[in-house]
C-alpha positions as CSV (number, residue, x, y, z in Angstrom):
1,X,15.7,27.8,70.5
2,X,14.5,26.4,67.1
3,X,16.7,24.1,65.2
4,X,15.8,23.0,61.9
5,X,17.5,19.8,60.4
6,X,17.5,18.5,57.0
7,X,17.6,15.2,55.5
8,X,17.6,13.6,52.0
9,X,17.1,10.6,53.6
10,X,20.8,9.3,54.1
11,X,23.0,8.6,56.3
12,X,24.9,12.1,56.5
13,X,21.5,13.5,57.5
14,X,21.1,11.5,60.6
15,X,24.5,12.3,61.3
16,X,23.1,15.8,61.4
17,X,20.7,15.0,64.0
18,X,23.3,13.1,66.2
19,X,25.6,16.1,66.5
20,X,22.1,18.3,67.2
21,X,21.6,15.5,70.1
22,X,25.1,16.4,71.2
23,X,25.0,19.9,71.5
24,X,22.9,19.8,74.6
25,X,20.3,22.3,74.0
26,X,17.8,23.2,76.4
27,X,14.2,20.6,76.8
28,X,12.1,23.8,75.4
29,X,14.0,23.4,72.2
30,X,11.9,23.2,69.0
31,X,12.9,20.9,65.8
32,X,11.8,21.0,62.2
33,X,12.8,18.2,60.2
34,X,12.9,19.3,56.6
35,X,12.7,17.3,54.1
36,X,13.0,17.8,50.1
37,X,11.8,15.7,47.5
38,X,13.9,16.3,44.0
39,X,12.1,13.3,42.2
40,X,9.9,10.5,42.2
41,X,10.0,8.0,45.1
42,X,11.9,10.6,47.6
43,X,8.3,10.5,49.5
44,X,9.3,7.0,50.8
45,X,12.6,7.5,51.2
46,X,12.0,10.8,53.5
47,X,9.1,9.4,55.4
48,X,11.8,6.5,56.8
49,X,14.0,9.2,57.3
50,X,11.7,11.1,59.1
51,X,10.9,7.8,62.0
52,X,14.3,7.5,62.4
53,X,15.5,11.0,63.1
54,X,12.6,11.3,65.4
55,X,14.0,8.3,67.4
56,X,17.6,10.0,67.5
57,X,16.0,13.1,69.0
58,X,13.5,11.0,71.3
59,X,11.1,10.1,70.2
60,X,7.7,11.8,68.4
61,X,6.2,15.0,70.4
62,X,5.1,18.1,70.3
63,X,8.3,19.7,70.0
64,X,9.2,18.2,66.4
65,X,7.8,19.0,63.3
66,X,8.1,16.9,60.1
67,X,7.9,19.3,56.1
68,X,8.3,18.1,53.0
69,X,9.1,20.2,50.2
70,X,9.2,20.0,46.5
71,X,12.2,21.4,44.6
72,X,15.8,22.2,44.8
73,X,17.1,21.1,48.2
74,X,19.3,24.4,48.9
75,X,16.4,26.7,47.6
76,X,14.0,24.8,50.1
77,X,16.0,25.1,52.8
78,X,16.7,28.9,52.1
79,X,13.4,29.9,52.1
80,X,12.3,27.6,55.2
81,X,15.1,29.3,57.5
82,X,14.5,32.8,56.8
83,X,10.5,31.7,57.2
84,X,10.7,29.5,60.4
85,X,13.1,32.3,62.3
86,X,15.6,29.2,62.9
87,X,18.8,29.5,65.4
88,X,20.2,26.8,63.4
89,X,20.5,24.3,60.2
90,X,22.2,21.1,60.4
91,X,23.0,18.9,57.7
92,X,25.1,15.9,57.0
93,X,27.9,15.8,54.6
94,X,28.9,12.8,52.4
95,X,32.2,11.6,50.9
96,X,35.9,11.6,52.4
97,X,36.6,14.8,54.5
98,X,40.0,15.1,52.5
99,X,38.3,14.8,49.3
100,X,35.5,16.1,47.4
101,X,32.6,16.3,49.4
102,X,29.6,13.9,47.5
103,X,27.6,15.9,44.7
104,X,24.3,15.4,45.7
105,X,24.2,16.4,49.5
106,X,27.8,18.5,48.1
107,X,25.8,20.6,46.2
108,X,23.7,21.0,49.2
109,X,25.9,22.3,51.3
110,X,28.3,24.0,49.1
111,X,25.4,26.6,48.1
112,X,23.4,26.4,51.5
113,X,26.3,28.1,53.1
114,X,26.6,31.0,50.6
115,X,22.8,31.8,50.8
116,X,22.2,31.1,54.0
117,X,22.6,33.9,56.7
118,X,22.2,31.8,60.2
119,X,24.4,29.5,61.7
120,X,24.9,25.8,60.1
121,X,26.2,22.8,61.1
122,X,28.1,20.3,58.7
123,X,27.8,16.7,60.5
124,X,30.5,14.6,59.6
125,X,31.7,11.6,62.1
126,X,29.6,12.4,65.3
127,X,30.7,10.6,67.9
128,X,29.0,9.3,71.3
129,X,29.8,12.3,73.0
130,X,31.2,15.5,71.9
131,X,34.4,16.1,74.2
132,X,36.2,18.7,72.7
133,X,35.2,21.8,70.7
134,X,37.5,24.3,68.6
135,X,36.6,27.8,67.9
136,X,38.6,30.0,65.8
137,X,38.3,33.9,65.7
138,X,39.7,36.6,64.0
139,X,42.0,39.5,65.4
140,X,39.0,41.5,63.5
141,X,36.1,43.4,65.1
142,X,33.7,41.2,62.8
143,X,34.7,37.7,64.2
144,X,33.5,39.0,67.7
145,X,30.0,38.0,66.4
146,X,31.1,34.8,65.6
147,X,32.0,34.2,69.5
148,X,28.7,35.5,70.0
149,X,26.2,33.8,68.1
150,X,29.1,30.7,68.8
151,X,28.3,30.9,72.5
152,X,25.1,31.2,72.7
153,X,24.9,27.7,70.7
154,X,27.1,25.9,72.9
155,X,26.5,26.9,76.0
156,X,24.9,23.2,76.6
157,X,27.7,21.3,75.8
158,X,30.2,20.0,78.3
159,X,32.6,20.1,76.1
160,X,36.3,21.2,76.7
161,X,36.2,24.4,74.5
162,X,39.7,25.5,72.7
163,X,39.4,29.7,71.6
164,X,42.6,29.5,68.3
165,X,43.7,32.8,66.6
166,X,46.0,31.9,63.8
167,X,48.8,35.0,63.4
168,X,50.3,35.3,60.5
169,X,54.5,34.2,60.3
170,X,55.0,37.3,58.8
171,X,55.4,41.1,60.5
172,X,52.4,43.0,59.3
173,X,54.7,45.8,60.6
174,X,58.4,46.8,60.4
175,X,58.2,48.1,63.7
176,X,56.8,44.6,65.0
177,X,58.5,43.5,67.5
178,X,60.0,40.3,66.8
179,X,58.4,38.4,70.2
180,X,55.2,38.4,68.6
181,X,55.7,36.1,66.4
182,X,57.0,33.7,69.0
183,X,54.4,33.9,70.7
184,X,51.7,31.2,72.9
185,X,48.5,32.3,74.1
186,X,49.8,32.7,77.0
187,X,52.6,34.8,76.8
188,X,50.5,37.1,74.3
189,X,47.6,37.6,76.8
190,X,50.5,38.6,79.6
191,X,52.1,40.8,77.1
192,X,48.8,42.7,75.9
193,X,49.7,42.4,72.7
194,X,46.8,43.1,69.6
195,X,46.3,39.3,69.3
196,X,46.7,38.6,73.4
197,X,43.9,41.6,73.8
198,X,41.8,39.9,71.0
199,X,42.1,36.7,72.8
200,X,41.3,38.0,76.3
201,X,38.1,39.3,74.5
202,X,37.0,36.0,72.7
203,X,37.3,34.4,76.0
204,X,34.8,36.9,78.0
205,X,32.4,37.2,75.3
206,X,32.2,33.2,75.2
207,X,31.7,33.9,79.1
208,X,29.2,36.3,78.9
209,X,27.2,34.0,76.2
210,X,26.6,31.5,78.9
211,X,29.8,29.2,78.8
212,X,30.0,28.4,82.0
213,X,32.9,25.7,81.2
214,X,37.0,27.2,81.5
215,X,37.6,28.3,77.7
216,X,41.5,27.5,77.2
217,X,42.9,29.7,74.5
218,X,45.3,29.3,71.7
219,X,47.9,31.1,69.2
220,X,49.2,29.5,66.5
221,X,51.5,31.2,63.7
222,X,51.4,30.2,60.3
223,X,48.9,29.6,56.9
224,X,44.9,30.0,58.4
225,X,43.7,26.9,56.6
226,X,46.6,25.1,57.3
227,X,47.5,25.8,61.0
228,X,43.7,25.3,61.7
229,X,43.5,21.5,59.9
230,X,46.7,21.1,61.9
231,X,45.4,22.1,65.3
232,X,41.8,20.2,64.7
233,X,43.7,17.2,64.2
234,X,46.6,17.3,66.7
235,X,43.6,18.3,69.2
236,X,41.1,15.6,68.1
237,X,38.4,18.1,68.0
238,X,34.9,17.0,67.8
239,X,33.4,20.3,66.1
240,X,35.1,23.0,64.5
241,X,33.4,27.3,64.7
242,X,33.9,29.2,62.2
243,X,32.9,32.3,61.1
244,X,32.0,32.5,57.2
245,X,28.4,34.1,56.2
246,X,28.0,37.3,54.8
247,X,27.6,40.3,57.4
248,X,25.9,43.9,56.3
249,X,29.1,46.6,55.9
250,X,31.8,43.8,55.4
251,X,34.0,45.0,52.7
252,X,33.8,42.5,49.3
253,X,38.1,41.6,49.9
254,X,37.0,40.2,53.4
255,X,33.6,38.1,52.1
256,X,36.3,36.7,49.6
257,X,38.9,35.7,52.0
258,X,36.2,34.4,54.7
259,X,34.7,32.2,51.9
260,X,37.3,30.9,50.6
261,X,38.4,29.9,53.9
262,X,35.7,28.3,55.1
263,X,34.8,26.1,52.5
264,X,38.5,24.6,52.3
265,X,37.8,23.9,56.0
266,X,34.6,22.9,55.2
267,X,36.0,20.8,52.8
268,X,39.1,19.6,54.8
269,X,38.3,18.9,58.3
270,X,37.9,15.4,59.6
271,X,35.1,16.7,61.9
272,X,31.4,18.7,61.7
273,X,32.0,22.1,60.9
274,X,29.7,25.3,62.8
275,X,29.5,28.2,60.3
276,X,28.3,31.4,62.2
Protein backbone atom coordinates (compact mmCIF):
# COMPACT_ATOMS: atom_id res chain seq x y z
CA UNK A 1 0.00 0.00 0.00
CA UNK A 2 1.43 3.50 -0.78
CA UNK A 3 -0.42 6.46 0.53
CA UNK A 4 0.69 9.79 -0.40
CA UNK A 5 -0.45 12.79 1.78
CA UNK A 6 -0.28 16.41 1.21
CA UNK A 7 0.16 19.41 3.18
CA UNK A 8 0.46 23.18 2.74
CA UNK A 9 1.48 23.31 6.02
CA UNK A 10 -1.93 23.86 7.91
CA UNK A 11 -3.97 22.50 10.00
CA UNK A 12 -6.38 20.75 7.42
CA UNK A 13 -3.35 18.92 6.27
CA UNK A 14 -2.51 17.16 9.43
CA UNK A 15 -6.00 16.43 9.65
CA UNK A 16 -5.31 14.49 6.55
CA UNK A 17 -2.75 12.40 8.19
CA UNK A 18 -4.91 11.77 11.38
CA UNK A 19 -7.67 10.20 9.31
CA UNK A 20 -4.66 8.16 7.25
CA UNK A 21 -3.65 7.07 11.08
CA UNK A 22 -7.20 5.99 11.45
CA UNK A 23 -7.74 3.93 8.63
CA UNK A 24 -5.59 1.10 9.99
CA UNK A 25 -3.48 0.10 7.12
CA UNK A 26 -1.16 -2.55 7.16
CA UNK A 27 2.80 -1.92 9.01
CA UNK A 28 4.29 -2.44 5.31
CA UNK A 29 2.49 0.65 4.30
CA UNK A 30 4.54 3.31 2.45
CA UNK A 31 3.92 7.24 2.92
CA UNK A 32 4.96 10.16 0.82
CA UNK A 33 4.47 13.48 2.28
CA UNK A 34 4.10 15.96 -0.42
CA UNK A 35 4.64 19.08 -0.06
CA UNK A 36 4.19 22.30 -2.48
CA UNK A 37 5.70 25.54 -2.33
CA UNK A 38 3.50 28.39 -4.24
CA UNK A 39 5.80 31.28 -2.94
CA UNK A 40 8.45 32.51 -0.93
CA UNK A 41 8.89 31.31 2.72
CA UNK A 42 6.52 28.01 2.11
CA UNK A 43 10.09 26.15 2.62
CA UNK A 44 9.82 26.85 6.33
CA UNK A 45 6.43 26.57 6.62
CA UNK A 46 6.50 22.87 5.01
CA UNK A 47 9.55 21.73 6.67
CA UNK A 48 7.49 22.16 10.24
CA UNK A 49 4.84 20.62 8.57
CA UNK A 50 6.76 17.86 7.56
CA UNK A 51 8.14 17.07 11.70
CA UNK A 52 4.87 17.14 12.68
CA UNK A 53 3.08 14.79 10.29
CA UNK A 54 5.92 12.48 10.71
CA UNK A 55 5.13 12.39 14.58
CA UNK A 56 1.27 11.71 13.70
CA UNK A 57 2.34 8.73 11.67
CA UNK A 58 5.11 7.69 14.18
CA UNK A 59 7.70 8.86 14.03
CA UNK A 60 10.67 9.27 11.06
CA UNK A 61 11.59 5.77 9.21
CA UNK A 62 12.11 4.19 6.35
CA UNK A 63 8.75 3.87 5.37
CA UNK A 64 8.06 7.77 4.92
CA UNK A 65 9.26 9.96 2.42
CA UNK A 66 9.32 13.78 2.64
CA UNK A 67 8.99 15.96 -1.49
CA UNK A 68 8.79 19.27 -1.98
CA UNK A 69 7.62 20.65 -5.14
CA UNK A 70 7.53 23.98 -6.84
CA UNK A 71 4.33 25.14 -8.55
CA UNK A 72 0.57 24.85 -8.57
CA UNK A 73 -0.47 22.56 -5.64
CA UNK A 74 -3.21 20.48 -7.73
CA UNK A 75 -0.71 20.17 -10.80
CA UNK A 76 1.94 18.80 -8.30
CA UNK A 77 0.02 16.56 -6.88
CA UNK A 78 -1.42 15.32 -10.24
CA UNK A 79 1.71 14.50 -11.59
CA UNK A 80 3.16 12.87 -8.26
CA UNK A 81 0.19 10.28 -8.03
CA UNK A 82 0.10 9.07 -11.46
CA UNK A 83 4.28 8.94 -10.98
CA UNK A 84 4.53 7.37 -7.45
CA UNK A 85 1.68 4.49 -8.42
CA UNK A 86 -0.30 5.71 -5.14
CA UNK A 87 -3.39 3.73 -3.64
CA UNK A 88 -4.32 6.98 -2.11
CA UNK A 89 -4.19 10.94 -1.60
CA UNK A 90 -5.28 12.57 1.46
CA UNK A 91 -5.76 16.12 2.04
CA UNK A 92 -7.28 18.38 4.48
CA UNK A 93 -10.03 20.75 3.84
CA UNK A 94 -10.54 24.18 5.38
CA UNK A 95 -13.53 26.32 6.12
CA UNK A 96 -17.24 25.39 7.46
CA UNK A 97 -18.47 22.08 6.02
CA UNK A 98 -21.84 23.89 5.25
CA UNK A 99 -20.14 26.64 3.55
CA UNK A 100 -17.66 27.29 1.05
CA UNK A 101 -14.79 25.32 1.41
CA UNK A 102 -11.44 27.88 2.00
CA UNK A 103 -9.93 29.18 -1.38
CA UNK A 104 -6.53 28.25 -1.05
CA UNK A 105 -6.60 24.53 0.12
CA UNK A 106 -10.55 24.90 -1.83
CA UNK A 107 -8.96 25.31 -4.91
CA UNK A 108 -6.93 22.36 -4.05
CA UNK A 109 -9.32 20.11 -3.68
CA UNK A 110 -12.00 21.25 -5.88
CA UNK A 111 -9.59 20.57 -8.99
CA UNK A 112 -7.59 17.63 -7.42
CA UNK A 113 -10.68 15.58 -7.58
CA UNK A 114 -11.49 16.29 -11.27
CA UNK A 115 -7.97 15.43 -12.44
CA UNK A 116 -7.20 12.96 -10.23
CA UNK A 117 -8.08 9.25 -11.20
CA UNK A 118 -7.21 7.31 -7.70
CA UNK A 119 -8.93 7.33 -4.59
CA UNK A 120 -8.84 10.64 -2.21
CA UNK A 121 -9.59 11.48 1.01
CA UNK A 122 -10.99 14.90 2.18
CA UNK A 123 -10.02 15.18 6.14
CA UNK A 124 -12.39 17.27 7.78
CA UNK A 125 -12.94 16.74 11.79
CA UNK A 126 -10.97 13.42 12.43
CA UNK A 127 -11.73 12.15 15.51
CA UNK A 128 -9.79 9.79 18.04
CA UNK A 129 -11.07 6.92 16.56
CA UNK A 130 -13.06 6.28 13.56
CA UNK A 131 -16.30 4.35 14.72
CA UNK A 132 -18.52 4.39 11.98
CA UNK A 133 -18.13 4.43 8.26
CA UNK A 134 -20.88 5.20 5.38
CA UNK A 135 -20.62 3.92 1.99
CA UNK A 136 -23.02 4.76 -0.69
CA UNK A 137 -23.33 2.87 -4.03
CA UNK A 138 -25.30 3.11 -6.97
CA UNK A 139 -28.01 0.53 -8.37
CA UNK A 140 -25.42 0.92 -11.47
CA UNK A 141 -22.89 -1.67 -12.66
CA UNK A 142 -20.21 1.19 -12.45
CA UNK A 143 -20.54 1.86 -8.62
CA UNK A 144 -19.57 -1.86 -8.07
CA UNK A 145 -15.96 -0.51 -8.46
CA UNK A 146 -16.44 1.87 -5.98
CA UNK A 147 -17.23 -1.14 -3.36
CA UNK A 148 -14.19 -2.46 -4.69
CA UNK A 149 -11.39 -0.11 -4.65
CA UNK A 150 -13.74 1.09 -1.24
CA UNK A 151 -12.95 -2.28 0.44
CA UNK A 152 -9.81 -2.88 -0.25
CA UNK A 153 -9.04 0.62 1.65
CA UNK A 154 -10.85 -0.24 4.60
CA UNK A 155 -10.44 -3.38 5.29
CA UNK A 156 -8.21 -2.11 8.48
CA UNK A 157 -10.57 -0.25 10.02
CA UNK A 158 -12.83 -1.59 12.88
CA UNK A 159 -15.19 0.47 12.07
CA UNK A 160 -19.08 -0.32 11.98
CA UNK A 161 -19.57 0.00 8.13
CA UNK A 162 -23.22 1.25 6.85
CA UNK A 163 -23.66 0.02 2.68
CA UNK A 164 -26.83 3.23 1.62
CA UNK A 165 -28.46 3.03 -1.84
CA UNK A 166 -30.64 6.18 -2.11
CA UNK A 167 -33.98 5.10 -4.48
CA UNK A 168 -35.49 7.52 -6.04
CA UNK A 169 -39.47 8.63 -4.53
CA UNK A 170 -40.55 8.44 -7.85
CA UNK A 171 -41.57 5.05 -10.04
CA UNK A 172 -38.97 4.89 -12.79
CA UNK A 173 -41.72 2.51 -14.15
CA UNK A 174 -45.55 2.51 -14.44
CA UNK A 175 -45.53 -0.99 -13.94
CA UNK A 176 -43.48 -0.45 -10.53
CA UNK A 177 -44.99 -1.94 -7.98
CA UNK A 178 -45.85 0.44 -5.50
CA UNK A 179 -43.96 -1.61 -2.34
CA UNK A 180 -40.83 -0.53 -3.73
CA UNK A 181 -40.90 2.52 -2.78
CA UNK A 182 -41.66 1.71 0.77
CA UNK A 183 -39.14 -0.09 1.06
CA UNK A 184 -36.04 -0.82 4.03
CA UNK A 185 -33.03 -2.67 3.20
CA UNK A 186 -34.37 -5.29 4.62
CA UNK A 187 -37.46 -5.99 3.15
CA UNK A 188 -35.85 -5.16 -0.42
CA UNK A 189 -33.09 -7.78 -0.04
CA UNK A 190 -36.09 -10.46 1.13
CA UNK A 191 -38.11 -9.35 -1.83
CA UNK A 192 -35.16 -9.49 -4.55
CA UNK A 193 -36.03 -6.49 -5.81
CA UNK A 194 -33.39 -4.47 -8.43
CA UNK A 195 -32.21 -2.36 -5.49
CA UNK A 196 -32.41 -5.45 -2.67
CA UNK A 197 -30.16 -7.57 -5.53
CA UNK A 198 -27.79 -4.43 -5.80
CA UNK A 199 -27.52 -4.37 -2.13
CA UNK A 200 -26.92 -8.05 -1.56
CA UNK A 201 -24.04 -7.46 -4.12
CA UNK A 202 -22.44 -4.30 -2.40
CA UNK A 203 -22.38 -6.32 0.61
CA UNK A 204 -20.35 -9.48 -0.79
CA UNK A 205 -18.05 -7.52 -2.88
CA UNK A 206 -17.18 -5.41 0.43
CA UNK A 207 -16.76 -9.16 1.80
CA UNK A 208 -14.72 -10.42 -0.67
CA UNK A 209 -12.35 -7.16 -0.50
CA UNK A 210 -11.32 -8.25 2.93
CA UNK A 211 -14.01 -6.71 5.29
CA UNK A 212 -14.11 -8.99 7.66
CA UNK A 213 -16.41 -6.73 9.95
CA UNK A 214 -20.76 -7.38 9.56
CA UNK A 215 -21.54 -4.63 6.70
CA UNK A 216 -25.28 -3.46 7.79
CA UNK A 217 -27.09 -2.16 4.72
CA UNK A 218 -29.40 0.63 3.99
CA UNK A 219 -32.31 2.02 1.59
CA UNK A 220 -33.36 5.29 1.78
CA UNK A 221 -35.90 7.04 -0.75
CA UNK A 222 -35.64 10.48 -1.68
CA UNK A 223 -33.13 13.39 -3.30
CA UNK A 224 -29.23 11.65 -3.53
CA UNK A 225 -27.53 14.68 -2.03
CA UNK A 226 -30.12 15.20 0.38
CA UNK A 227 -31.08 11.79 1.83
CA UNK A 228 -27.21 11.03 1.97
CA UNK A 229 -26.32 14.51 4.22
CA UNK A 230 -29.46 13.34 6.12
CA UNK A 231 -28.32 9.77 6.81
CA UNK A 232 -24.37 10.92 7.52
CA UNK A 233 -25.73 13.01 10.09
CA UNK A 234 -28.61 11.16 11.77
CA UNK A 235 -25.78 8.20 11.74
CA UNK A 236 -22.88 10.36 13.03
CA UNK A 237 -20.63 8.87 10.46
CA UNK A 238 -17.04 9.35 10.71
CA UNK A 239 -16.18 8.98 6.85
CA UNK A 240 -18.35 9.13 4.02
CA UNK A 241 -17.44 6.60 0.20
CA UNK A 242 -18.30 7.86 -2.61
CA UNK A 243 -17.84 7.20 -5.94
CA UNK A 244 -17.05 10.34 -8.22
CA UNK A 245 -13.79 10.07 -10.68
CA UNK A 246 -13.94 9.56 -14.19
CA UNK A 247 -14.03 5.88 -15.41
CA UNK A 248 -13.11 4.81 -19.28
CA UNK A 249 -16.73 4.06 -21.25
CA UNK A 250 -18.83 6.12 -18.78
CA UNK A 251 -21.30 8.01 -20.75
CA UNK A 252 -20.71 12.18 -20.50
CA UNK A 253 -24.74 12.45 -18.77
CA UNK A 254 -23.36 10.07 -15.85
CA UNK A 255 -19.70 11.99 -15.34
CA UNK A 256 -22.09 15.03 -15.04
CA UNK A 257 -24.46 13.71 -12.55
CA UNK A 258 -21.57 11.81 -10.47
CA UNK A 259 -19.65 15.27 -10.35
CA UNK A 260 -22.02 17.23 -9.49
CA UNK A 261 -22.94 14.96 -6.74
CA UNK A 262 -19.92 14.60 -5.19
CA UNK A 263 -18.72 17.85 -4.81
CA UNK A 264 -22.08 19.05 -3.04
CA UNK A 265 -21.19 16.17 -0.76
CA UNK A 266 -17.88 17.17 -0.80
CA UNK A 267 -18.89 20.36 -0.03
CA UNK A 268 -21.78 19.55 2.55
CA UNK A 269 -20.81 16.80 4.77
CA UNK A 270 -19.74 17.47 8.34
CA UNK A 271 -17.23 14.62 7.95
CA UNK A 272 -13.99 13.39 5.58
CA UNK A 273 -15.15 12.46 2.39
CA UNK A 274 -13.43 8.98 0.38
CA UNK A 275 -13.79 9.64 -3.41
CA UNK A 276 -13.15 6.30 -5.31
Amino acid sequence: MRILICTDGSFAAEQAALLVTRLGFPEETEYTVLGVSESDGDQVVLTTAFDRIEQLLGGPGPSIQRLMRYGNAADQIKDEAEAGNYDLVALGAKGHPHGIIGPRIGSTVNKSIRILTIPICIARSVPEKLESILICTAAEDFSLETLRAGGRLLTGTQAEIHLLHVMSQVALRLDSPSADLRDTAETAIRRGTREGRHLERGLDLLEQAGISNPVMPALRHGLVVDEVLSETVEGHYDLLVIGGHFQEGRIHWIEFLLDDVSGQLLKKSPCSVMII
